[in-house]
Legacy VTK file of the C-alpha trace (Angstrom):
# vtk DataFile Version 3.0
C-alpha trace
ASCII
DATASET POLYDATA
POINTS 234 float
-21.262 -57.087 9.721
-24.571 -55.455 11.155
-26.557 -53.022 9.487
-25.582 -50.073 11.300
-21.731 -50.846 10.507
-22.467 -51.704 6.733
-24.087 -48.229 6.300
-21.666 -46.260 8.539
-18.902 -47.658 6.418
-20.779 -46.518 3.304
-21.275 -42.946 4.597
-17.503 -42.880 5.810
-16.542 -43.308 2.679
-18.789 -41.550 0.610
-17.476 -38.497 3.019
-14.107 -39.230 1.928
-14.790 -39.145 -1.432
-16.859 -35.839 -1.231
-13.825 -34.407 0.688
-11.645 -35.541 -1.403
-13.542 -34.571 -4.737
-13.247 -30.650 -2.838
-9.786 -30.891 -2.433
-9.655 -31.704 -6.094
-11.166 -29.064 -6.999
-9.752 -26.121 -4.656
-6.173 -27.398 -5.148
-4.043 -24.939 -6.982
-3.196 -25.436 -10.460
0.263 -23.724 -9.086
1.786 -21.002 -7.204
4.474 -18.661 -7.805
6.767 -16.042 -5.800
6.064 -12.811 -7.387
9.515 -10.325 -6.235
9.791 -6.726 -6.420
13.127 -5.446 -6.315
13.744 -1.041 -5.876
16.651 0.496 -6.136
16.788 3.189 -3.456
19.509 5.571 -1.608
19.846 2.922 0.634
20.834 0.542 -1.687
18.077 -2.662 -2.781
15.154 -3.225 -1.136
13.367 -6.398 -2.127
9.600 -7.824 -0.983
7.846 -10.652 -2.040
4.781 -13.031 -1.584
3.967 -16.188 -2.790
0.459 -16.899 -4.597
-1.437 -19.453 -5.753
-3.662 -19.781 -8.827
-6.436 -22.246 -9.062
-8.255 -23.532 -12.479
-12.116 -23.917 -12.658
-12.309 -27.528 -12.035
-16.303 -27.412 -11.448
-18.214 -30.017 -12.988
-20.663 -27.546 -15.076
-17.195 -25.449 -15.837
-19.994 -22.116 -15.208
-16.795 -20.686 -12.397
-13.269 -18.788 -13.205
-10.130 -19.037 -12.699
-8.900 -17.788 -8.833
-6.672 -16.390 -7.094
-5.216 -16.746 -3.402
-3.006 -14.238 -1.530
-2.095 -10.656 -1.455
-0.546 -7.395 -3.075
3.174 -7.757 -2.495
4.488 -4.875 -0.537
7.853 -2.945 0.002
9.338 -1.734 2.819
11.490 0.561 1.302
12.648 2.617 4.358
12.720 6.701 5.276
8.696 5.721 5.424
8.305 4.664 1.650
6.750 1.613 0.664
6.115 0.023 -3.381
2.546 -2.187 -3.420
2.358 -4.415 -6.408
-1.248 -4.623 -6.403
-3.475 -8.310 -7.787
-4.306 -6.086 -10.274
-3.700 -4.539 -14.062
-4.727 -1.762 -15.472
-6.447 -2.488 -18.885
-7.701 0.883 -20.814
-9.762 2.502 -18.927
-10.703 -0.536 -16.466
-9.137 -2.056 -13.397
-8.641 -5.727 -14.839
-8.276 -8.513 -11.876
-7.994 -11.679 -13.890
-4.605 -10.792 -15.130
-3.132 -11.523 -12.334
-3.869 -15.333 -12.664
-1.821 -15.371 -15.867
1.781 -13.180 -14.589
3.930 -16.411 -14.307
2.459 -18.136 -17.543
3.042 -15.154 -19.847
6.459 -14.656 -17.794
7.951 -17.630 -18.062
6.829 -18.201 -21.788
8.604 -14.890 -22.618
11.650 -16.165 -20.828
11.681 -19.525 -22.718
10.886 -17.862 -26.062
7.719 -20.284 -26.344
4.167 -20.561 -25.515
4.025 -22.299 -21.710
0.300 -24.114 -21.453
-1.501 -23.934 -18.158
-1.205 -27.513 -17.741
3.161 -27.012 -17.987
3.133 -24.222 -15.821
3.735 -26.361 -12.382
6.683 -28.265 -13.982
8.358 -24.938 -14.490
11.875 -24.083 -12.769
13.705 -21.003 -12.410
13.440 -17.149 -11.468
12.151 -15.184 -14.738
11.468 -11.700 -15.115
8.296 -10.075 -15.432
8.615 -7.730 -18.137
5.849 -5.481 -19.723
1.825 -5.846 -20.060
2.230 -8.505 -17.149
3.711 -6.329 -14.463
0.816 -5.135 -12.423
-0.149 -1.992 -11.032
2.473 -0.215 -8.564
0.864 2.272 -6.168
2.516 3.622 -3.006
1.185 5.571 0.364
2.514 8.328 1.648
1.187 6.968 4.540
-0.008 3.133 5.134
-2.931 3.730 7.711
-4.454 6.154 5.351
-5.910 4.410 2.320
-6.283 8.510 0.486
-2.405 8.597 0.539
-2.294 6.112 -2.291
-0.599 7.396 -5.586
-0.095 5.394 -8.575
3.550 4.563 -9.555
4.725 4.320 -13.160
7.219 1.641 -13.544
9.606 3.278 -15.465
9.570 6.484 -13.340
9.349 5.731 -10.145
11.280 8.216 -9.064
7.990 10.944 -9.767
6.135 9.823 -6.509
9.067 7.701 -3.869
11.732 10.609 -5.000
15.660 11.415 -6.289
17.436 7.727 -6.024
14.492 5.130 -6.659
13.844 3.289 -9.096
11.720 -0.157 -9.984
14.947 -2.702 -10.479
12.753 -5.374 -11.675
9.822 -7.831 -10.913
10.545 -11.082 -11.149
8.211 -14.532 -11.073
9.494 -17.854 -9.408
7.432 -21.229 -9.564
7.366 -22.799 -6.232
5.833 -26.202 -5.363
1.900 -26.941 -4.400
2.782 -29.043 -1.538
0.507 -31.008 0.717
-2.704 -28.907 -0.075
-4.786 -27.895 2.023
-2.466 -28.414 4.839
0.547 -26.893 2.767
2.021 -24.863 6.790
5.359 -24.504 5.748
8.623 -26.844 5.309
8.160 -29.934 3.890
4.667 -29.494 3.777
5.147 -26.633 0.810
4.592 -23.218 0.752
1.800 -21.527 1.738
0.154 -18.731 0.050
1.768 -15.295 1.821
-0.701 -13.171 4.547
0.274 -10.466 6.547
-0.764 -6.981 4.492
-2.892 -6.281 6.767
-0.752 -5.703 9.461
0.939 -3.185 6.810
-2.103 -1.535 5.747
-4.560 -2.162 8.814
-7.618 -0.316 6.832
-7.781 -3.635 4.773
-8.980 -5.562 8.228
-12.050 -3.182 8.473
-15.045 -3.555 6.502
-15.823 -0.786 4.320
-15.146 1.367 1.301
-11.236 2.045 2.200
-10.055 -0.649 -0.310
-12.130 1.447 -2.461
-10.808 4.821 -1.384
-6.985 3.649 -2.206
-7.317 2.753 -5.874
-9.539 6.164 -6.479
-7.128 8.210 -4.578
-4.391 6.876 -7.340
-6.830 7.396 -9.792
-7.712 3.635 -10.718
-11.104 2.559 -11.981
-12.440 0.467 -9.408
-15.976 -0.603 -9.426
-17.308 -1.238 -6.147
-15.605 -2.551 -2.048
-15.180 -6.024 -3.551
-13.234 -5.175 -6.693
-11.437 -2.871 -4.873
-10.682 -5.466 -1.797
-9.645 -8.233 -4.277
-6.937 -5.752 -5.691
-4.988 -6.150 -2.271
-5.921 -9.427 -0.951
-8.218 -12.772 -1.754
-8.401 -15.265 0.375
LINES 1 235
234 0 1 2 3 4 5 6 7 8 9 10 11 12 13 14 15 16 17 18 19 20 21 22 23 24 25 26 27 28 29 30 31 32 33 34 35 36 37 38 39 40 41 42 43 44 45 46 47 48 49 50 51 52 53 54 55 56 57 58 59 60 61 62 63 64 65 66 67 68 69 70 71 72 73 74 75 76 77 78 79 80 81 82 83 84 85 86 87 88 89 90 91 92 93 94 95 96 97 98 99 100 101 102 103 104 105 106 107 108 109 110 111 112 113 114 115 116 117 118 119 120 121 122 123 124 125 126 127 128 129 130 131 132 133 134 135 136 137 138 139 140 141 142 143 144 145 146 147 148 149 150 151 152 153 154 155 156 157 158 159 160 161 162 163 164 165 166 167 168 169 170 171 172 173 174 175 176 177 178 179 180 181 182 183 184 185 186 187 188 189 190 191 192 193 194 195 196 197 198 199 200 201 202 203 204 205 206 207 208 209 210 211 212 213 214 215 216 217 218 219 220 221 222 223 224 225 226 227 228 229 230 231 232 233
């Protein structure tokens, strides 16, 4: 073997160990289908979206826990919509991390016993979402105008969408990984959902309209990225 192939075969496969050591680390610890399910005139309108929660697997351990995907929203006809937001409302603060933790705390309610991040994956079943871990409900009056957002309280829904709706229930579902990063669909697994945008097409402009939403439902919100990562991280 000549020098130039001995060190080309090193670097090929230092590369796939750097790769590989990236995937490692960006894989998601799991995903889940998170479902929203109103009751309206019409009879049951249901959205969903899938999203995918990745541990800090860094070396130093200095990162956070993440999340990929988006708000799930609800098409609930006679131009009303339902947004679950990535997002909870904690005291006076707009809390963002919760949002990693829905299907852990949900399905460890459902089996009456403490589910460890580790478990979580190996989890089967559709379980509701019940209490602290539902997250924030908002809903626009009109989509292309992020100042028509108003915040909707679970259990009286019927204040803001109207006579005849009502939150049925959230529910959380643990789906497979799949093949990640190349996870397209099929056998492949799952992919994270994406698409709000097309729903709420001030989210695909850069700016303070993420921003403008959560204050117009009178949400904390700190600053454009806060308020961006409330309806969609990539």
């Amino acid at each position: 073997m000549s020098f130039i192939s001995k060190w080309a075969g090193l670097l090929g496969l230092l590369a796939l160990i750097v790769i590989g050591d990236q995937i490692r680390i960006s894989r998601p610890g799991h995903k889940y289908r998170l479902t929203v399910e109103v009751t309206t005139p019409d009879g049951i309108k249901t959205g969903s979206g899938v999203l995918a929660v990745v541990p800090d697997r860094n070396y130093n351990r200095g990162g956070r826990t993440t999340m990929r995907g988006e708000a799930v929203f609800v098409d609930l006809g006679r131009g009303k919509n339902l947004v679950a937001l990535l997002a909870h409302q904690q005291g006076g603060k707009l809390d963002l991390d919760d949002i990693n933790y829905v299907a852990l705390r949900a399905y460890g309610a459902a089996r009456g016993d403490r589910v460890s991040f580790n478990d979580i994956s190996r989890q089967a079943g559709i379980v509701p979402v019940q209490g602290e871990p539902i997250p924030v409900l908002v809903s626009f009056g009109d989509p292309r105008d992020p100042q028509t957002a108003r915040l909707v309280a679970g259990d009286h829904a019927d204040t803001v969408l109207g006579d005849g709706y009502a939150v049925r229930g959230l529910t959380a579902e643990v789906v497979p990984n799949g093949f990640w990063p190349i996870d397209f669909g099929g056998v492949l697994g799952e992919p994270v959902t994406r698409g709000i945008e097309a729903k709420l097409p001030w989210l695909g402009v850069p700016g303070e309209a993420a921003a403008t939403a959560l204050k117009a439902a009178g949400l904390p919100v700190g600053g454009t990225t806060e308020g961006r990562e409330a309806f969609a991280r990539k």
